[in-house]
C-alpha positions as CSV (number, residue, x, y, z in Angstrom):
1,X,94.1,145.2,231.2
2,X,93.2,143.5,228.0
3,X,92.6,145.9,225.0
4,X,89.8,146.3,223.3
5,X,89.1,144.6,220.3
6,X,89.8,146.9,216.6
7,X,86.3,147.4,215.1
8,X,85.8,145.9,211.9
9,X,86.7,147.2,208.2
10,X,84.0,149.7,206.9
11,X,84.1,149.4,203.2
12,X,83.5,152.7,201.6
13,X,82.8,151.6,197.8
14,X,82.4,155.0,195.6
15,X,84.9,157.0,192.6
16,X,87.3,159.0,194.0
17,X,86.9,161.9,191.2
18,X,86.4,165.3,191.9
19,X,82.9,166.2,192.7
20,X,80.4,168.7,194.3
21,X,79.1,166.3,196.8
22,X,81.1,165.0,200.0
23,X,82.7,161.8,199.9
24,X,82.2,158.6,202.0
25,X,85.8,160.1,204.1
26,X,83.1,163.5,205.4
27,X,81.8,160.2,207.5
28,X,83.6,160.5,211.3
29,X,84.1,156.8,210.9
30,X,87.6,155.8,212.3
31,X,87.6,152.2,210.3
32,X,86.2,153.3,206.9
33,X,88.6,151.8,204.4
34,X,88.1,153.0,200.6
35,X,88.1,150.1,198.3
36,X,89.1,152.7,195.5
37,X,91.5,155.3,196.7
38,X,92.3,156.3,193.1
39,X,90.5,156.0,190.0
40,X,90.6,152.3,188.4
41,X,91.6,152.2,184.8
42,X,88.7,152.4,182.3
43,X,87.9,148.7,181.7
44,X,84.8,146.8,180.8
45,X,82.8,145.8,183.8
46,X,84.1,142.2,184.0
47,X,87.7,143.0,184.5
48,X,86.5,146.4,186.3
49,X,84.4,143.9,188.8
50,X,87.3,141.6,189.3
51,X,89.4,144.5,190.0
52,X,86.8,145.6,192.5
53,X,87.0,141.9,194.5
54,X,90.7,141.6,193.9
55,X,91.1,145.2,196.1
56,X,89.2,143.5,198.9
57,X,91.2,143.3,202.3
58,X,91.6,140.4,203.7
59,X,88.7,139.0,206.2
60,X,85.1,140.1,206.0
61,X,84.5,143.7,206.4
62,X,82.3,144.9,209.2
63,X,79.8,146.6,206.6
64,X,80.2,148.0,203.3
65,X,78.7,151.9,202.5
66,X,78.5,153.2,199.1
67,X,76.9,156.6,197.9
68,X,74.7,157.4,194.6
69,X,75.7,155.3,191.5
70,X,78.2,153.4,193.3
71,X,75.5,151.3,195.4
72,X,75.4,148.3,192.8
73,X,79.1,148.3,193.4
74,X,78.8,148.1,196.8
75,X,76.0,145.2,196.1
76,X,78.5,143.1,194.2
77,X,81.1,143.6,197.1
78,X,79.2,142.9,199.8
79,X,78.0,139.6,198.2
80,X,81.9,138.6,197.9
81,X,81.7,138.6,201.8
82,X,79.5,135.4,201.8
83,X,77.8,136.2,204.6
84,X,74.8,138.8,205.9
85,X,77.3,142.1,205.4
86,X,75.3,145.3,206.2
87,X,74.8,147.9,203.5
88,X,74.6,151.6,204.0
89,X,73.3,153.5,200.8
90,X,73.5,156.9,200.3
91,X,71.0,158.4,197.4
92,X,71.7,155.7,196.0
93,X,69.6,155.9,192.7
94,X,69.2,152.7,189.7
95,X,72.0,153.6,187.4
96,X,70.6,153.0,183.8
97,X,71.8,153.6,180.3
98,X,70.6,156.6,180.4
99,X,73.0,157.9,183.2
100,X,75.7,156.6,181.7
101,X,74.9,159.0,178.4
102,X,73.9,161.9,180.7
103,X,77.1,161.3,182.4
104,X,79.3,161.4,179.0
105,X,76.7,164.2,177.5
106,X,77.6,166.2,180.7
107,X,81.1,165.8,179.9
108,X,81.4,167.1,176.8
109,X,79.7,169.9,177.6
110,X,82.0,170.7,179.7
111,X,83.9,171.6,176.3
112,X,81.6,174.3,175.3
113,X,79.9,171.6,172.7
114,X,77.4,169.2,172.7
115,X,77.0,165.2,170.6
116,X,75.0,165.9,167.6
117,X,72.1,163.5,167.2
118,X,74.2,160.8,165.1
119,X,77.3,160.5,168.0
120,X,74.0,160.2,170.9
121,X,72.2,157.9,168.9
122,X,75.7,155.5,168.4
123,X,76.2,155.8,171.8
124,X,73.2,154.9,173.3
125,X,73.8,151.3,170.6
126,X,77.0,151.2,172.2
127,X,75.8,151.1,175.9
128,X,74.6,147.2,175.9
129,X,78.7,146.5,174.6
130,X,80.7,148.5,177.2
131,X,84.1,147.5,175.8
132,X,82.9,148.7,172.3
133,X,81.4,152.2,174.3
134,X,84.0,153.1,176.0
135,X,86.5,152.9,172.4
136,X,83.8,154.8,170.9
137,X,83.9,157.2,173.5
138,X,87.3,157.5,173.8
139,X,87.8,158.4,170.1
140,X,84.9,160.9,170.3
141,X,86.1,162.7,173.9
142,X,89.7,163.2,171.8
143,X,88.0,164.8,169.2
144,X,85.9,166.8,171.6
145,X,88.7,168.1,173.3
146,X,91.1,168.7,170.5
147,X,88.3,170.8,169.2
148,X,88.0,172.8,172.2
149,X,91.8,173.1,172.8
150,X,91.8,174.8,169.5
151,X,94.0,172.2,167.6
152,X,92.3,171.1,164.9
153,X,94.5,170.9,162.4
154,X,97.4,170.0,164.8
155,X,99.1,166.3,164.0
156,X,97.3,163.1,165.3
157,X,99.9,162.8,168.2
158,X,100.0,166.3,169.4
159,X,96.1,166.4,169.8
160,X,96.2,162.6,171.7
161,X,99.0,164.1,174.2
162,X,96.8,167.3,174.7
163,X,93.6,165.3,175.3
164,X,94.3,162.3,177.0
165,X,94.6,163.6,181.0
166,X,91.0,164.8,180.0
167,X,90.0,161.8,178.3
168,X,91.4,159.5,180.7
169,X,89.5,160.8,183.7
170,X,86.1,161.0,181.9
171,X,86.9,157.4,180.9
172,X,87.2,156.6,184.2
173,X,83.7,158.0,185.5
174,X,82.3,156.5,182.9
175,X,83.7,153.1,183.2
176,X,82.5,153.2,186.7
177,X,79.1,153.8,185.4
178,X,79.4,151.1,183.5
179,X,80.1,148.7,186.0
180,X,77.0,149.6,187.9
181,X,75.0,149.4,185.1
182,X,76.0,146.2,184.3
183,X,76.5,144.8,187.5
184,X,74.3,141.4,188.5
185,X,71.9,141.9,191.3
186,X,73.4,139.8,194.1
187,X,71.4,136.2,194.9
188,X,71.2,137.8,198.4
189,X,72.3,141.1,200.9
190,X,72.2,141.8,204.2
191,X,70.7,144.1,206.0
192,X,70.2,147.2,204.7
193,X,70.0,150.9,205.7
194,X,68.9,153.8,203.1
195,X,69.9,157.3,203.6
196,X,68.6,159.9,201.5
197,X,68.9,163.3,200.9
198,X,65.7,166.0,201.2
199,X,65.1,166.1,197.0
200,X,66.4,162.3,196.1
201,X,63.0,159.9,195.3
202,X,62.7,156.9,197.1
203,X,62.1,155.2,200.5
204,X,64.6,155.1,203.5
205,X,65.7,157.2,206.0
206,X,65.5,161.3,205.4
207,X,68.0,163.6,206.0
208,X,66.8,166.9,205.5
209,X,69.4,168.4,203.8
210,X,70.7,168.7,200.0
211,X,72.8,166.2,198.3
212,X,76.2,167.6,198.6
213,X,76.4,167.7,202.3
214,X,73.9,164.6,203.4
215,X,77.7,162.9,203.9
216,X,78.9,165.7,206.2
217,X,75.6,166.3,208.3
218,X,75.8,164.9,211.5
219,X,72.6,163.2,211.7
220,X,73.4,160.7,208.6
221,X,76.5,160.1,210.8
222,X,74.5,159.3,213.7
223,X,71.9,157.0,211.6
224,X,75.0,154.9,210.5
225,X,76.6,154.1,213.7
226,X,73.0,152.9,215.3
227,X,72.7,151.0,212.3
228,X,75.6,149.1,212.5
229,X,75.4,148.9,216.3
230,X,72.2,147.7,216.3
231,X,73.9,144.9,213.9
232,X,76.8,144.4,216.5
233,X,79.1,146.8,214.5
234,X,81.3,148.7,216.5
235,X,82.5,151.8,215.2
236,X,84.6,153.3,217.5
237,X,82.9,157.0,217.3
238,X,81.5,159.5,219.7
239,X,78.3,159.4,218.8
């Protein structure tokens, strides 16, 4: 008796970092395959993109899913395909420069402290030059930290080796943000399915649940398998 076929490779494009919402992996999706299964170093987006298209399996993935600010990502990816890919979004929301300052404003917070008006103000400048952002940041977020670790008068070295697991990881996030804020709107995508949460704007296909379970609710799992079946995707579920 002849086997059946493997399904395809589900790309599952979004930031692996600790979070209060369920990752792409809550899907019951035996051939989801995450194109980032740790954190890529805090680049620029060209280099961050390249490294995106560089991690791509080999042969054209069956359809690529993405959730919240990594669905321009997931764009860019599914482009690389050359051909109709589907797309699966989830909440995904436009990520502007203003999410990427929330994002680092959020993260210093996180401190017990807040940018003053001068810091925001050079940031925001610094958004349309993400190489020059993210060294900006990266200074500022040591600072931040050292501050908050209680070391301010420590030596220069002492306060880097303190800060930098912190620093590093919040680079990462916001590098990512970075890349989907500057990343170009493909020529062309496939077809695509929207799955939102009860409270996230926009149109698509409603889930009536909150953000940080849409991912583990079975009916979003449903949705996405007749999706891609009805695109002659095989998933290989129950459902």
């Amino acid at each position: 008796m002849t086997p059946a076929p493997t399904p395809p490779v589900l790309l599952a494009v979004d930031h692996p970092a600790q979070r209060a919402e369920a990752p792409l992996s809550a899907l019951p999706l035996p051939a989801l395959h995450p194109l980032l299964p740790e954190p890529p170093p805090p680049e620029p987006p060209g280099p961050y993109l390249d490294g995106l298209r560089a991690a791509l399996p080999s042969g054209a993935p069956g359809a690529v899913l993405a959730s919240c600010a990594s669905a321009p990502l997931a764009a860019v990816v599914a482009a690389r395909a050359g051909r109709a890919v589907p797309l699966v979004l989830f909440d995904a929301e436009p990520v502007t420069a203003a999410t990427v300052l929330t994002a680092y404003r959020d993260t210093v917070a996180q401190l017990g402290v807040l940018p003053d008006h001068r810091e925001a103000r050079h940031l925001a400048g610094c958004v349309a030059e993400p190489g020059v952002f993210l060294a900006v940041a990266r200074q500022r977020l040591a600072a931040h930290v050292g501050g908050a670790l209680g070391v301010d008068g420590a030596a220069t070295e002492e306060v880097e080796d303190l800060a930098a697991p912190l620093v590093d990881a919040a680079l990462r996030w916001l590098a990512h943000l970075l890349a989907a804020h500057h990343a170009p709107p493909p020529a062309s995508v496939g077809p695509t399915l929207r799955i939102l949460s009860a409270n996230t704007p926009g149109d698509g296909l409603r889930v009536g649940c909150d953000r940080a379970d849409l991912l583990r609710d079975p009916r979003t799992a449903d949705a996405v398998v007749s999706f891609l079946a009805a695109h002659g995707v095989r998933t290989d579920t129950d459902h």
